[in-house]
C-alpha positions as CSV (number, residue, x, y, z in Angstrom):
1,X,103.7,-70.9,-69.7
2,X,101.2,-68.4,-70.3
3,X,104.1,-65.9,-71.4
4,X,105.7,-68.0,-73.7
5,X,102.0,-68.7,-75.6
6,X,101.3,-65.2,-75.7
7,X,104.7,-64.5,-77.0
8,X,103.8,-67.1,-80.0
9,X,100.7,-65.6,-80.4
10,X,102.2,-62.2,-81.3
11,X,105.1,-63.8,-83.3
12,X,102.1,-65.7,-85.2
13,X,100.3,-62.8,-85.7
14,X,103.0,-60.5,-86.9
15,X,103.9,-63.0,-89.6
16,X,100.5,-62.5,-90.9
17,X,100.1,-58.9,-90.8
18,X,103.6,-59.5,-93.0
19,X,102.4,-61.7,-95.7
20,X,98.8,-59.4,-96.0
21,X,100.8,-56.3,-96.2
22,X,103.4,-58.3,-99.1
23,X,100.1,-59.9,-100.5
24,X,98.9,-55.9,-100.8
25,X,101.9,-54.2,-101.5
26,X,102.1,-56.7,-104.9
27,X,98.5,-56.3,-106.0
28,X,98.6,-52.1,-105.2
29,X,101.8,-52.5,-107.7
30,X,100.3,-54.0,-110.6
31,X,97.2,-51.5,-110.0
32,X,99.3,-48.5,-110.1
33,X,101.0,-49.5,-113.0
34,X,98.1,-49.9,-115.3
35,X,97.3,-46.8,-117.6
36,X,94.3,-46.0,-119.8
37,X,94.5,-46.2,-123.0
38,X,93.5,-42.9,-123.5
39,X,96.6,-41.3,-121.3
40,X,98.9,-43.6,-123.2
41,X,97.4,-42.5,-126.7
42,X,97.8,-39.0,-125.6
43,X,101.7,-39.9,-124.8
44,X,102.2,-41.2,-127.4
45,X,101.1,-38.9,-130.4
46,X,103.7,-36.9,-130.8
47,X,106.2,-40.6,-131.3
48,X,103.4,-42.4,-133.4
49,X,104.7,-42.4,-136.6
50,X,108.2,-43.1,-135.6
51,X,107.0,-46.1,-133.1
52,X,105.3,-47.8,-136.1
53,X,108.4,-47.3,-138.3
54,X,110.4,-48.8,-135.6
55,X,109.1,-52.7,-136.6
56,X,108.4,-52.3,-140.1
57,X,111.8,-50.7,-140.8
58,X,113.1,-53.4,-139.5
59,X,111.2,-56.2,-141.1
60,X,111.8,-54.2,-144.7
61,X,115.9,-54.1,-143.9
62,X,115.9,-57.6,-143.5
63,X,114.4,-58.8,-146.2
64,X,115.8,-56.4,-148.6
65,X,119.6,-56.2,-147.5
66,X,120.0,-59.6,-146.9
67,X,120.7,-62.1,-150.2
68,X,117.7,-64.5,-150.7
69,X,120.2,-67.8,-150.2
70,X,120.4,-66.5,-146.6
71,X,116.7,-66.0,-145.9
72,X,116.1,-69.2,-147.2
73,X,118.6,-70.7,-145.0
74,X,117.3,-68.7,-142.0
75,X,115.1,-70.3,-139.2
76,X,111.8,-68.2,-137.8
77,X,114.4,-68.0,-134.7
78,X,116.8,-66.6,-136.2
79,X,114.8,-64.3,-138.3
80,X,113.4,-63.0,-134.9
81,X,116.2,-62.4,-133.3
82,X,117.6,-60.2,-136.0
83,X,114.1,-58.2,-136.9
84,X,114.3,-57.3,-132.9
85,X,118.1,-56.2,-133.2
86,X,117.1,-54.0,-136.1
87,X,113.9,-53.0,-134.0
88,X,116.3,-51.7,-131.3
89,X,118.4,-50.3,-133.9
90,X,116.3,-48.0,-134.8
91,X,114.4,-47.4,-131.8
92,X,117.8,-46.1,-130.0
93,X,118.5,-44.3,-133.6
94,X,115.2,-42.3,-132.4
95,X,116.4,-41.5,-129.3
96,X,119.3,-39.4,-130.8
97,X,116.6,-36.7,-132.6
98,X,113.3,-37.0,-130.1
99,X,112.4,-35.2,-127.1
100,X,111.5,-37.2,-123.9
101,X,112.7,-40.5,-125.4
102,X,115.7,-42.6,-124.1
103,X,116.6,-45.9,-123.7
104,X,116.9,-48.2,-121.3
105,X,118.8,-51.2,-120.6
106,X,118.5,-53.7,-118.3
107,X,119.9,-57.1,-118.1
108,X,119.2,-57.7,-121.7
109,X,115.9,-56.7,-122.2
110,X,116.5,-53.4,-124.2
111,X,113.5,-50.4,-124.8
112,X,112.6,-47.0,-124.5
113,X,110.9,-44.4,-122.3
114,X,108.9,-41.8,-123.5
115,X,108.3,-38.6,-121.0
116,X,109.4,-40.6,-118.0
117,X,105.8,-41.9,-118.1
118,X,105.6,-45.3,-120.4
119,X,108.4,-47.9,-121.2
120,X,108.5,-50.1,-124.5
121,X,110.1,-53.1,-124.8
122,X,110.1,-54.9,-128.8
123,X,108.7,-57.7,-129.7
124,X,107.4,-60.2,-132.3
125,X,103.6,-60.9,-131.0
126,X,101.2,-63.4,-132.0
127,X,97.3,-62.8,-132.7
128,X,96.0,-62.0,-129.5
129,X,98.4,-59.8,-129.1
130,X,101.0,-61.7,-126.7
131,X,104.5,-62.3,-127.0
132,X,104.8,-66.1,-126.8
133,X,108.7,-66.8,-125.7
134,X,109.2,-68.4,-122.4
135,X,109.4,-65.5,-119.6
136,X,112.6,-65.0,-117.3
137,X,111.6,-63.3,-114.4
138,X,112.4,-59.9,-115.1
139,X,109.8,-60.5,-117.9
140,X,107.0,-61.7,-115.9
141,X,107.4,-58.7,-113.7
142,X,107.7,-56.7,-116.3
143,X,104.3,-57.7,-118.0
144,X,103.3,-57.9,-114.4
145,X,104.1,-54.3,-114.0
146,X,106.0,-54.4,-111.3
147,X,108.7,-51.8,-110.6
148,X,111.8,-52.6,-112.4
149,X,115.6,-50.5,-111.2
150,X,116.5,-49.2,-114.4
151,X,113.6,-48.9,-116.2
152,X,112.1,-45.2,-115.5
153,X,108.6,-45.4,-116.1
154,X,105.6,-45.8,-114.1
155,X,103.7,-48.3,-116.5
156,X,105.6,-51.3,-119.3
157,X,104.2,-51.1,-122.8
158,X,104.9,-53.6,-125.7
159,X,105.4,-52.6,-129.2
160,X,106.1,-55.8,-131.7
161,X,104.7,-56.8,-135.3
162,X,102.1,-59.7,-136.1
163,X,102.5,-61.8,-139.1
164,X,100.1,-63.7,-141.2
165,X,99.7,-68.0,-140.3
166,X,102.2,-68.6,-142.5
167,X,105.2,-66.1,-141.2
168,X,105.3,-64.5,-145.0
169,X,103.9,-60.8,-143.8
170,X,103.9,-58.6,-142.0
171,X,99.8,-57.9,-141.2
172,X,100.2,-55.1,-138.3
173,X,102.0,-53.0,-135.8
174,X,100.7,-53.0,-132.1
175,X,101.3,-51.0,-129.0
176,X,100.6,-53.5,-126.1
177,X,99.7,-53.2,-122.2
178,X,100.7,-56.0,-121.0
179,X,98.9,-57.1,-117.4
180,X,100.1,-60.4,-116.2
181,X,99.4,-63.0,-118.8
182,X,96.7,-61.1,-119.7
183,X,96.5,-58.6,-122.2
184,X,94.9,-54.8,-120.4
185,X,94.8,-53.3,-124.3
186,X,96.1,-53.2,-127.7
187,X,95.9,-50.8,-130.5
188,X,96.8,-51.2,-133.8
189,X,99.2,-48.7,-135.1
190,X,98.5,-48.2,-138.8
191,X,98.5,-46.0,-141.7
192,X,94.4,-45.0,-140.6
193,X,95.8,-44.0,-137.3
194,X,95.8,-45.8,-133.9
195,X,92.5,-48.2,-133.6
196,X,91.8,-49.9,-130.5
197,X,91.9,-54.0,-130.7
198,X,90.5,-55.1,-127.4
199,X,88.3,-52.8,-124.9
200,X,89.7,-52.7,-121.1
201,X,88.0,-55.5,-119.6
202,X,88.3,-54.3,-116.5
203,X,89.0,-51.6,-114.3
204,X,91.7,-51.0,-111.8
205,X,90.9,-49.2,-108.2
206,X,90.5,-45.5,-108.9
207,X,90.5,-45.4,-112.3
208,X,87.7,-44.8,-114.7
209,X,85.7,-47.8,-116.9
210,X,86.3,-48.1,-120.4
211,X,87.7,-45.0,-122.4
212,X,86.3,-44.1,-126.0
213,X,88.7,-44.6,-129.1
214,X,91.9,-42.1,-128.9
215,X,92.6,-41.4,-132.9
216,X,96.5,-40.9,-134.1
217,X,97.2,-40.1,-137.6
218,X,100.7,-40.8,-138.9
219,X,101.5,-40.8,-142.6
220,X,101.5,-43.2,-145.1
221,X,104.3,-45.7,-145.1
222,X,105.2,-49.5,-145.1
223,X,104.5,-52.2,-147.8
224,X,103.7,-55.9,-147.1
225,X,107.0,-57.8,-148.2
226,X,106.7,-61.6,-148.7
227,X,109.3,-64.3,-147.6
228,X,110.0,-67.8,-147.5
229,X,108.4,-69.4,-144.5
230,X,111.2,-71.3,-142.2
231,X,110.2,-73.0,-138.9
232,X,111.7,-72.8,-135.4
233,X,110.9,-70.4,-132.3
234,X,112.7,-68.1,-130.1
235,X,112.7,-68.5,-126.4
236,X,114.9,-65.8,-125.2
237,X,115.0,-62.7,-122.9
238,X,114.2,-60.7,-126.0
């Protein structure tokens, strides 16, 4: 008898050393997929100028090439779905001429890499800086940071456009670190250069507190276009 409870007692215990080391292995994931703002800006300064292009290119093509009977017709769904077809348009277009940046593709959700270091995934965002669709579960790991096959990077950036209350402009770029449902940090990418939006709030193990304000200056570009405001929402993989 005394055989068979020790025998339960080690099975027992084995399954918790199991779910600690899973509990660990998820949480030492998420931490070393984090990256300062800082590093990222520094990444990113030689792409900055085309990265903000990349959404308000594509926002400018559709309201320009389209005929105004077909805007008006258009849902907010349906305009969303097409700015972020144009967005990876272009972003894979800038694959073709720069150095260090491909694309990646993986079950729908379609981005780029820059260095091997950051991967970008598109997206319309909302005030705070958050992409609102429902998440799949290849997006929640994604924002999660949690290692995706496919997607060669060691840490999952956003870069989407924010419009005004009434879905008419186009107020701002942003570059995104998504943590979770939490936001880590946002920039703004803009014709001043690229401002920070929200300070790190906190700090992951081995990493240093809150980093001073990295400063890229791409050129002038971009105008504020107006539309008619439609209603609807997407809820995709996008």
């Amino acid at each position: 008898m005394s055989i068979v409870w020790n025998n339960l007692g080690i099975s027992l215990l084995i399954n918790v050393y199991e779910c600690i080391l899973k509990a660990l292995s998820v949480h030492w994931s998420v931490a070393m997929g984090l990256i300062s703002q800082d590093e990222a800006m520094k990444l990113i300064a030689p792409h900055a100028r085309a990265l903000q292009s990349i959404p308000m290119d594509a926002w400018k093509t559709y309201h320009e090439d389209l005929p105004d009977a077909m805007l008006v017709a258009f849902c907010s769904r349906t305009r969303a779905n097409a700015i972020h077809d144009l967005m990876v348009r272009n972003a894979i277009k800038y694959c073709a001429s720069a150095n260090g940046v491909r694309k990646f593709e993986r079950q729908q959700m379609v981005g780029i890499t820059i260095d091997g270091h950051i991967a970008i995934r598109l997206k319309k965002l909302d005030e705070d800086g958050r992409s609102r669709n429902q998440p799949t579960q290849q997006v929640s790991d994604y924002r999660s940071q949690l290692p995706l096959e496919g997607i060669d990077a060691a840490s999952y950036l956003e870069l989407g456009y924010v419009l005004n209350d009434d879905e008419t402009e186009l107020l701002e770029v942003r570059l995104v670190h998504p943590s979770g449902d939490g936001v880590y940090w946002w920039c703004r990418l803009g014709d001043d250069g690229a401002e920070p939006g929200v300070i790190e709030l906190f700090t992951p193990p081995n990493e240093p507190g809150p980093v001073s304000p990295a400063k890229i200056s791409p050129k002038k570009s971009g105008e504020v276009i107006q539309l008619r405001k439609a209603d609807g929402k997407k809820d995709d993989e996008n």
